[in-house]
C-alpha positions in Angstrom: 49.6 75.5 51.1 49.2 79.4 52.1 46.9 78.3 55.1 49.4 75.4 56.3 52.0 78.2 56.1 49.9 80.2 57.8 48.9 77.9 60.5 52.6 77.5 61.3 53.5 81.0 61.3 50.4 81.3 64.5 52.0 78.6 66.3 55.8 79.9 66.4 54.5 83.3 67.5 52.6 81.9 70.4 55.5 79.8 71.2 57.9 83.1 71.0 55.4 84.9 73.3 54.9 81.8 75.5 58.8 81.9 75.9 58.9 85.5 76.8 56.4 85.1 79.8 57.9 82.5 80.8 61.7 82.5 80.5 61.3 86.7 80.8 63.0 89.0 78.5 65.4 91.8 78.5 65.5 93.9 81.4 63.9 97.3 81.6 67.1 98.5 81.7 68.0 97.8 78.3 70.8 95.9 79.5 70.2 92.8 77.0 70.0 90.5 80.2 66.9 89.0 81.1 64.6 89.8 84.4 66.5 88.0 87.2 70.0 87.4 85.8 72.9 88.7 86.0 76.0 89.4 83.8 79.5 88.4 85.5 81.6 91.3 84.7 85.6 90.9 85.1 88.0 94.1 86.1 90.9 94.9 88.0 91.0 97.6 90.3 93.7 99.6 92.4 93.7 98.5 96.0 92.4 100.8 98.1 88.8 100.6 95.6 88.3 97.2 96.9 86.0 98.0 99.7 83.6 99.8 97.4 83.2 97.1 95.0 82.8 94.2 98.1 80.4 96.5 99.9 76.9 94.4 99.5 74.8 97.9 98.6 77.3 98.4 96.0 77.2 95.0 94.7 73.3 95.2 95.1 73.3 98.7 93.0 75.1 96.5 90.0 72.4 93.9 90.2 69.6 96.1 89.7 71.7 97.0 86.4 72.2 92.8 85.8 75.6 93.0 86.5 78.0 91.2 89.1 81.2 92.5 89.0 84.3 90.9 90.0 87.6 92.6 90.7 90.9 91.6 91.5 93.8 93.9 92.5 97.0 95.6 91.5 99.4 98.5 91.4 98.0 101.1 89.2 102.3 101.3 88.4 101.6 97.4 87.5 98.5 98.1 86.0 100.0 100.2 82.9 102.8 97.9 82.9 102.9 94.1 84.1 99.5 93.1 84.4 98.0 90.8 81.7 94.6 92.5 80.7 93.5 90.0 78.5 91.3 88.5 81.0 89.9 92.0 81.8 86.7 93.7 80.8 87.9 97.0 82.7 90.9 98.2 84.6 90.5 101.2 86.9 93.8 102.5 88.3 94.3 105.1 90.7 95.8 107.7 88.5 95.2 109.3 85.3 98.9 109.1 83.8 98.4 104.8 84.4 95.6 104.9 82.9 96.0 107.6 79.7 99.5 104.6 78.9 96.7 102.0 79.5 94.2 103.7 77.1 96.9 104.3 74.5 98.4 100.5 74.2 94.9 99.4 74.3 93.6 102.0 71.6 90.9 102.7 73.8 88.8 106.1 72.2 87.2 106.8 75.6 87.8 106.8 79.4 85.3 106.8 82.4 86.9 109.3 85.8 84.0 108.7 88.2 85.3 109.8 91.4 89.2 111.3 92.6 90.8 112.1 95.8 93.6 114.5 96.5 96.6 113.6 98.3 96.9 114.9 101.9 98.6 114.3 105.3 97.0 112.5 108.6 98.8 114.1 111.4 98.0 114.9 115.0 97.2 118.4 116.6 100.6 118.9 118.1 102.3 118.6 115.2 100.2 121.2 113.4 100.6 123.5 116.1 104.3 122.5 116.3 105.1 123.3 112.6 102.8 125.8 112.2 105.1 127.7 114.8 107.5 127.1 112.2 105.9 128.1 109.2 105.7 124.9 107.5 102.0 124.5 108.2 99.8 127.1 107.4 96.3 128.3 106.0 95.3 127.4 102.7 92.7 128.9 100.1 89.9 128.1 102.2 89.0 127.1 105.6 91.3 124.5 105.9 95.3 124.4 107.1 97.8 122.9 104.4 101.5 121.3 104.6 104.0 123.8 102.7 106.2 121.7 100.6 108.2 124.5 99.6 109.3 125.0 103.6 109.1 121.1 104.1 111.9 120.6 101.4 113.7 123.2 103.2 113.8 121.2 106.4 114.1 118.3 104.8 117.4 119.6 103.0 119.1 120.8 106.0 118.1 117.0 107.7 116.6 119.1 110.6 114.9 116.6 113.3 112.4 116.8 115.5 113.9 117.7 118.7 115.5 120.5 116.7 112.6 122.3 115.9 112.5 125.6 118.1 109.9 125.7 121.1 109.6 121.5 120.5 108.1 120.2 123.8 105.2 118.4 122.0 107.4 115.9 120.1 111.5 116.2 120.8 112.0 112.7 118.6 115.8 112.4 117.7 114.6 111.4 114.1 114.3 113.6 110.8 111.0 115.6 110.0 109.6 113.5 107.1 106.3 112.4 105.9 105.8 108.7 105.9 105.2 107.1 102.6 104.8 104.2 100.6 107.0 102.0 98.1 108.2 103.9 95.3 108.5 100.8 93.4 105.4 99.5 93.7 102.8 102.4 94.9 100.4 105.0 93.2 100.1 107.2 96.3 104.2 107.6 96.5 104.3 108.4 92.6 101.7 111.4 93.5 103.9 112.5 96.1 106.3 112.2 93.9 104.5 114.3 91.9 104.1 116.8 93.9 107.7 117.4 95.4 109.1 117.2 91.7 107.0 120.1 90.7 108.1 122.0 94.2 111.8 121.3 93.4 111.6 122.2 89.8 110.7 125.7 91.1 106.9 125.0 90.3 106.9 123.8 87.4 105.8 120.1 86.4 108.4 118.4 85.0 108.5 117.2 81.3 112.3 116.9 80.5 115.1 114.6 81.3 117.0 117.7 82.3 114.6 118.6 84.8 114.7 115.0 86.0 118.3 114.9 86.7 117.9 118.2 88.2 115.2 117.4 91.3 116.3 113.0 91.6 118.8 112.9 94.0 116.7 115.6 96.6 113.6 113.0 96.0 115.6 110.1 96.4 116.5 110.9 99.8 113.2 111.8 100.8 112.3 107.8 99.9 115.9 106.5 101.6 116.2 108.6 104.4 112.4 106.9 105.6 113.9 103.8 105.8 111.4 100.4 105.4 107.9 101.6 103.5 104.9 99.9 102.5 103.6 98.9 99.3 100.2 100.0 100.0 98.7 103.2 102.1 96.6 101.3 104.1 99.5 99.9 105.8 100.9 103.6 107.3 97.4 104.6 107.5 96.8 102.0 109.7 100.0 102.8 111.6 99.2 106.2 112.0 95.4 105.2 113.5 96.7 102.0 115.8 100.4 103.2 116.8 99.9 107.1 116.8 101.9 110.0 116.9 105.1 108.1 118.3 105.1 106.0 115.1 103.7 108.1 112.7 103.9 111.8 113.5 102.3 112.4 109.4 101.6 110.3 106.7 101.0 111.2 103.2 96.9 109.6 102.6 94.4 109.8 100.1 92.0 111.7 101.4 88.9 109.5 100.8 90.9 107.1 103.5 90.3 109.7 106.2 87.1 110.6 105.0 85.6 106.8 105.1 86.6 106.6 108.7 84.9 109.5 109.7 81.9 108.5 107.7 82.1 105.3 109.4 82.3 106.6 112.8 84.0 103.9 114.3 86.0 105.5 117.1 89.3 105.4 115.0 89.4 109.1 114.3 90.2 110.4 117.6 89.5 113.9 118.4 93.6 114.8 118.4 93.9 113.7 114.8 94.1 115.9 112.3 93.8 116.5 108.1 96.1 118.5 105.9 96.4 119.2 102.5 100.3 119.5 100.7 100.3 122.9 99.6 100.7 122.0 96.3 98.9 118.6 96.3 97.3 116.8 93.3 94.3 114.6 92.8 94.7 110.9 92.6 92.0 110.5 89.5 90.1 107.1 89.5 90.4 106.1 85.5 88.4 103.5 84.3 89.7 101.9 81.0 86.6 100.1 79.5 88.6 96.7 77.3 84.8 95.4 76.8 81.1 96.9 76.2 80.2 95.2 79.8 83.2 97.2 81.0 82.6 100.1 79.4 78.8 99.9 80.9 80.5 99.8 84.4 82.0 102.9 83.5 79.0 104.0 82.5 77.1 103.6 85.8 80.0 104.9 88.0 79.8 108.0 86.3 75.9 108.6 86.1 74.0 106.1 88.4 73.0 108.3 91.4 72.7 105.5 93.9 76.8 104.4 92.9 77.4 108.0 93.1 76.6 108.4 96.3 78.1 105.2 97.8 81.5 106.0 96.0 80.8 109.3 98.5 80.2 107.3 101.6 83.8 105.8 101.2 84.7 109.4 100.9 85.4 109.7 97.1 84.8 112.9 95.7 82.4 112.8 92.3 81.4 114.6 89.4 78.4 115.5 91.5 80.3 117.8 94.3 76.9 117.9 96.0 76.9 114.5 97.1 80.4 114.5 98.6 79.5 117.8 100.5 75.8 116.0 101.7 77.8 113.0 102.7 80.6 114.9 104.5 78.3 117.5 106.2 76.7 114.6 107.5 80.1 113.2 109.1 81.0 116.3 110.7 83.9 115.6 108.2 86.2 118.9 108.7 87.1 118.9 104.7 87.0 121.6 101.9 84.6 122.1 99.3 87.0 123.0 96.9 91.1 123.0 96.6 92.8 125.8 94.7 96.8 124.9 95.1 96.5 121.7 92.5 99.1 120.6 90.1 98.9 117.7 87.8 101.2 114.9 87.8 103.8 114.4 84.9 103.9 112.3 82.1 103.4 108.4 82.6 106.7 108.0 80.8 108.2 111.0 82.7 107.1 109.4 86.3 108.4 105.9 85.6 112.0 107.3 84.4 112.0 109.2 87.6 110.4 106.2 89.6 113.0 103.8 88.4 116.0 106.1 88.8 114.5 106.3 92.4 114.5 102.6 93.0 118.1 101.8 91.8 119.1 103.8 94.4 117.3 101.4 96.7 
């Protein structure tokens, strides 16, 4: 009986190996997926990530990690609020306050930032030599020229136009000095800027009360109304602002990375007139990834430490945790961008932004 036994026990472990060799086992990555497949991983993403996860050498960088991801897109406002995650493995706003309401309804432990961008202004040269004559552009902290929100809000208050702008032969518009922005309603990069007006108006200060609030709404209000239409998404103005021009679009509030990508690209749609600010306070727009899954929370995992996704996320003109490869990928491009910004603020609560959001869209 022991030998039968025996016997049996030889022939299931040469099976077993036989299957290994020829079915293949787990990766060498640990990943639990065997050599040659792949893992279909589910998340949904803020918009303007959606050309890093199609690009093939980032989709190729997931595979060698047996993963495919798939993402579909929404509002990082929808994100925290509206979107059913059920059917999620990940969800990766745009900002941290989305994500930190995500986190918390989800009783998620831990969060994955891999790469941010600060907010900042595509304009042209003659309007940075035009309010820079006025003192509402100016140099920053470093080698780099910055949009004073403190003067733009006075400008803004007094509903000063173009044309009314002393020594204005550059652009004599009969319309009011105002950055172009998105949807309140429905965007994350016009709840930064709203951000960063609020804390201007507030006399520097974030604000964290509903005092405060009623206090600074009715002067951000008007800087949404007075624009007239906007778009729910900032590759619309951005777009205006490269196609249209100055006419159009004299400056428009951008993520960074946006400019960055198309210098990186070198297509010919950064012409040499056009020009990069910063808002003088201006905040970073910080990439969260909430993992709802262990395949999601490897996707965080890579972001944040695989080299090769580190440097793509650069390439589309995201800056890292590695500052290195932002600066390698930008010295490259010729890409006329800081190292390092001093005047940051952070953004308010979640709950404080969408109280003043709202109050913002009833006035619509």
């Amino acid at each position: 009986m022991k030998r039968r036994l025996s016997i049996a026990a030889a022939v299931v472990l040469v099976l077993a190996v036989a299957g290994v060799i020829v079915f293949g086992g787990p990766d060498e990555a640990g990943t639990g997926t065997r050599a040659g497949e792949t893992t279909t991983v589910k998340g949904v993403i803020g918009s303007e990530k959606l050309a890093f996860f199609s690009d093939q050498r980032v989709v190729d960088a997931f595979a060698k990690h047996g993963l495919e991801v798939e993402v579909d897109t929404a509002g990082s406002r929808q994100l925290a609020t509206s979107v059913d995650l059920g059917g999620y493995e990940f969800a990766f706003p745009s900002s941290s306050p989305a994500a930190q309401r995500i986190q918390r309804d989800r009783s998620v432990t831990g969060v994955y930032t891999p790469f941010q961008s600060p907010m900042a202004v595509a304009t042209f040269e003659p309007i940075v030599s035009l309010l820079t004559a006025n003192g509402v552009v100016r140099r920053g902290a470093g080698d780099y020229q910055v949009l004073d929100i403190a003067k733009y809000l006075e400008i803004t208050r007094a509903g000063t136009r173009w044309d009314q702008l002393p020594g204005n032969t550059a652009f004599p518009a009969r319309k009011n000095v105002l950055l172009t922005t998105t949807d309140p309603r429905e965007s994350n990069s016009a709840a930064m800027y709203l951000s960063i007006v609020s804390f201007v108006a507030n006399g520097n200060t974030v604000v964290n009360s509903p005092e405060a609030e009623a206090k600074v709404l009715p002067e951000l209000s008007k800087l949404f109304l007075d624009q007239g239409y906007t778009q729910n998404s900032t590759e619309g103005p951005f777009e205006d602002y490269l196609a249209a021009g100055m006419g159009k679009t004299p400056m428009v509030l951008i993520y960074e990375s946006q400019f960055v990508d198309r210098l990186v690209r070198a297509d010919g749609s950064i012409r040499p007139d056009m020009r990069l600010l910063y808002t003088a306070p201006t905040v970073y727009s910080k990439h969260t990834l909430v993992p709802l899954a262990p395949n999601g929370d490897r996707v965080g995992q890579l972001l944040t430490t695989d080299p090769e996704l580190g440097k793509l996320a650069a390439t589309f003109g995201f800056r890292t945790n590695d500052p290195r490869l932002f600066g390698e990928v930008t010295t490259a491009a010729k890409a006329p961008v800081p190292g390092d910004l001093v005047d940051t603020v952070e953004p308010p609560s979640f709950e404080t932004l969408e109280r003043m959001l709202d109050a913002v869209q009833k006035q619509y």
